[in-house]
VOPAGU-2260 file (C-alpha; in pm, 1 decimal, decimal comma):
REM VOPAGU-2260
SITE   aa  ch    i         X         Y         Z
SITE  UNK   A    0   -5466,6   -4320,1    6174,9
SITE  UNK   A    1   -5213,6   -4100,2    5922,0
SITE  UNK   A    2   -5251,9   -3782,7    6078,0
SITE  UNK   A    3   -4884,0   -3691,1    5915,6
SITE  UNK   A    4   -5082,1   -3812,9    5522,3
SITE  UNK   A    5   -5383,2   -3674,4    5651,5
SITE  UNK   A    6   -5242,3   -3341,7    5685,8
SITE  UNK   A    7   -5056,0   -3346,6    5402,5
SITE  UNK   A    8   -5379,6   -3400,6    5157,8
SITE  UNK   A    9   -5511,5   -3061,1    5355,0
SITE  UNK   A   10   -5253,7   -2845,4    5325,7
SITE  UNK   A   11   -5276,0   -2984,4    4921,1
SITE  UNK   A   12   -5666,6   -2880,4    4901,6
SITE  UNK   A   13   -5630,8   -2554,4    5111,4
SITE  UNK   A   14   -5530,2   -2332,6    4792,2
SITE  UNK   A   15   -5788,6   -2246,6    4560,6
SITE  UNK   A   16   -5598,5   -2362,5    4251,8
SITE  UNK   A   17   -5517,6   -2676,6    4355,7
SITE  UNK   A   18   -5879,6   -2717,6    4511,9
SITE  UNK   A   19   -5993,2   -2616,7    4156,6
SITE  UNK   A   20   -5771,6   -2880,1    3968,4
SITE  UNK   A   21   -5898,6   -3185,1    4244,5
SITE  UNK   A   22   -6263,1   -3070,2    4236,7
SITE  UNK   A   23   -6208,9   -3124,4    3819,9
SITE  UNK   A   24   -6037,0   -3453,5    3827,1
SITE  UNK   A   25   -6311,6   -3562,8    4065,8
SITE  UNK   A   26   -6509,2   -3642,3    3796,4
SITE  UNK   A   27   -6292,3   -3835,8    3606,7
SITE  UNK   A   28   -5870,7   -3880,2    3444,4
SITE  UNK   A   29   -5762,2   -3539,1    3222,9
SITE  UNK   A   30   -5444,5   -3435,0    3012,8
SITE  UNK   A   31   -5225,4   -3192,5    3167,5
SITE  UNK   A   32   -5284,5   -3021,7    2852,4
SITE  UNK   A   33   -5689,4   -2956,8    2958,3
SITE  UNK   A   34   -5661,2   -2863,5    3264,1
SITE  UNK   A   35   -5546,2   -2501,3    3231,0
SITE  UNK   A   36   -5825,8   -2372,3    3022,7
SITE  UNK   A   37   -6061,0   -2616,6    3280,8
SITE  UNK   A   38   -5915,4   -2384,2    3600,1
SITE  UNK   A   39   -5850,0   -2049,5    3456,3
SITE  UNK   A   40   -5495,8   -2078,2    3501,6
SITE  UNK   A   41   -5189,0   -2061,2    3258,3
SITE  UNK   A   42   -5027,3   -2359,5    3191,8
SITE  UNK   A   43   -4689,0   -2263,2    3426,1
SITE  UNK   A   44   -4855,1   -2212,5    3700,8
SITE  UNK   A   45   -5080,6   -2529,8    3668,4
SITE  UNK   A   46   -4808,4   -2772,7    3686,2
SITE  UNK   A   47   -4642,0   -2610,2    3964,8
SITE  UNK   A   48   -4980,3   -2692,1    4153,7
SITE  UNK   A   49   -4993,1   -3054,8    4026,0
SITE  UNK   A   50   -4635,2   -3122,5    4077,2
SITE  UNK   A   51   -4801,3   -3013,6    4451,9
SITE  UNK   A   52   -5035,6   -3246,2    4440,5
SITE  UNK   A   53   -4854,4   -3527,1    4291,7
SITE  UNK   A   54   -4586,1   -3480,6    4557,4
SITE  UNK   A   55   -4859,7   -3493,5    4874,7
SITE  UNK   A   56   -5006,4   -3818,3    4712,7
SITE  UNK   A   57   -5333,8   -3639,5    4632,1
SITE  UNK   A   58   -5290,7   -3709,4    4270,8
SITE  UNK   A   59   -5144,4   -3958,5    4064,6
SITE  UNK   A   60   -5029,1   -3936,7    3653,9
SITE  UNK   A   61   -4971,6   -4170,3    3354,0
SITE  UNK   A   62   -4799,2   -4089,8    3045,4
SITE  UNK   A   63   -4909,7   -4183,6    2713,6
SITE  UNK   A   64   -4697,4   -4084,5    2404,1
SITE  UNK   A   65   -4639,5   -3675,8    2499,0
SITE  UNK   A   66   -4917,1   -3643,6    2680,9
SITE  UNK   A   67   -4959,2   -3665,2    3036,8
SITE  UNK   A   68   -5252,2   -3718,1    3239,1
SITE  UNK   A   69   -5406,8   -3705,9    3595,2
SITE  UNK   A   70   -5656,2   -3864,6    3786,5
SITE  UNK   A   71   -5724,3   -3917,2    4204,7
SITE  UNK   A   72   -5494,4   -4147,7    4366,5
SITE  UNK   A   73   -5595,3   -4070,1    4740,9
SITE  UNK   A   74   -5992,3   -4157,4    4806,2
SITE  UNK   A   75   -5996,0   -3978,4    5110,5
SITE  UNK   A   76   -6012,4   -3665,6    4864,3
SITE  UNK   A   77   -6359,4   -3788,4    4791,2
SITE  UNK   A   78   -6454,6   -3842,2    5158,6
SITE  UNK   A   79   -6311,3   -3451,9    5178,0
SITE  UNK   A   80   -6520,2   -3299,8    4914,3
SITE  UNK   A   81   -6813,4   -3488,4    5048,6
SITE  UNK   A   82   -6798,8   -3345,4    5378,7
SITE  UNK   A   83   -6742,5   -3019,6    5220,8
SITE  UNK   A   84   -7089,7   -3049,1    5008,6
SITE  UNK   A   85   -6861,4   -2958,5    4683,9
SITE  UNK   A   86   -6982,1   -2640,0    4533,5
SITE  UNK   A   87   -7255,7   -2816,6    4329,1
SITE  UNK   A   88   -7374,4   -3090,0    4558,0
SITE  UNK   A   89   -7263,1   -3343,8    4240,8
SITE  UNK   A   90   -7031,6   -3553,9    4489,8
SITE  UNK   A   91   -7300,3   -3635,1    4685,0
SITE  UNK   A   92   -7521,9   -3741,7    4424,2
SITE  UNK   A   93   -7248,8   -3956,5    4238,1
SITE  UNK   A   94   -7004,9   -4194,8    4315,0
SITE  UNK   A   95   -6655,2   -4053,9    4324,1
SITE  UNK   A   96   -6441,3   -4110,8    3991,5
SITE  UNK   A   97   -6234,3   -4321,4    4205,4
SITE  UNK   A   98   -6513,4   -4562,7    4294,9
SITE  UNK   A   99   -6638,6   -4630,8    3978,8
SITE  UNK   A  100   -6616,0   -4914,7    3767,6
């Protein structure tokens, strides 16, 4: 057990932006550039919260050409929001983004 990573990917989830941004990419890879008008945030202070997620492992990115995008990269996020209910109930009626495919 990672109880150090583990944590780590709370602490990451416990502020409501960054909860916000992870509860979005749950449902599937987005461009940096969609995410602030998805979150109701300005662009600034949306990468400061992904470069805190990136750093804590809860996220991973890809670039391609300028544009930079963002997806899961730790699956215990989806075990998290599970456990949580998410806001909508829609994680426990689908498959995570992470486990599709």
């Amino acid at each position: 057990m990672d109880r150090t990573g583990d944590l780590e990917l709370l602490k990451a989830l416990c502020e409501e932006t960054r909860y916000r941004i992870v509860e979005v990419l749950l449902k599937g890879e987005k461009c940096a550039c969609e995410l602030p008008g998805l979150i109701g945030r300005t662009q600034s202070n949306t990468s400061m919260h992904l470069a805190k997620l990136l750093g804590s492992g809860v996220l991973k990115s890809r670039r391609d050409g300028k544009k930079i995008f963002y997806s899961i990269k730790n699956l215990k996020v989806c075990d998290v929001f599970k456990a949580l209910g998410h806001s909508e109930g829609r994680i426990l009626k689908e498959k995570c983004c992470m486990l599709k495919g």
